[in-house]
N, C-alpha and C positions, 0 to 999 in steps of 0.2 A: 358401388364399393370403392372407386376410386375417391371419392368426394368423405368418407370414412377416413381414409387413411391418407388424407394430406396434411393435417395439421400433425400429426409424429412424423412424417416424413418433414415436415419443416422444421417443427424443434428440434430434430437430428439434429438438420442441417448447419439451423443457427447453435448449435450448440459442438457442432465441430468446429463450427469459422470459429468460437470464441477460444476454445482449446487451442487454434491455430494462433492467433494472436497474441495466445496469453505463453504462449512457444515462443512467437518469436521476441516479446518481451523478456521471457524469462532467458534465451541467449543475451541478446543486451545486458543485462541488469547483471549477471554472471561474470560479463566483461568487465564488468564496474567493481565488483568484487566484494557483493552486499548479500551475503548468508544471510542474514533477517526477512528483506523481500524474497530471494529464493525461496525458502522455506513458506510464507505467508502466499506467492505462487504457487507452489505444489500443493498448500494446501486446498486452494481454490479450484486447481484444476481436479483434484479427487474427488472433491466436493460435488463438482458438474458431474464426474462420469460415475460416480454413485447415486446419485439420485436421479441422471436422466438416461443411465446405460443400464444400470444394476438396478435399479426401481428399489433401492432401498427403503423410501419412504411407503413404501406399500408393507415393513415390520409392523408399523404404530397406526394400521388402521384396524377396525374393529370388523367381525364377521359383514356387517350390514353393507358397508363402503364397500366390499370388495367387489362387487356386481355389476 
């Protein structure tokens, strides 16, 4: 069971470091005082936690895929 659930315990993982990066980029960049990349950052970080927190991409599969 363990050997199951290690690769979503990893893509958590790596996909918190990148939300953490793309933090502390989006501080910097705020400093800079560039609303375009803010924005193009948020949108990237929503991006991650919708589809690998909210499994949004599980709307647009078909009955068969869900299994």
């Amino acid at each position: 069971m363990a050997e199951e659930n290690k690769s979503p315990y990893t893509t958590g993982w790596v996909i918190f470091g990148i939300l953490m990066v793309l933090t502390i980029v989006e501080y910097f960049v705020a400093n800079l005082g560039s609303a375009v990349l803010l924005i193009i950052i948020a949108i990237a970080k929503a991006g991650l936690i919708m589809n690998y927190f909210m499994h949004i991409y599980r709307l647009w599969r078909t009955e068969e895929e869900h299994h």
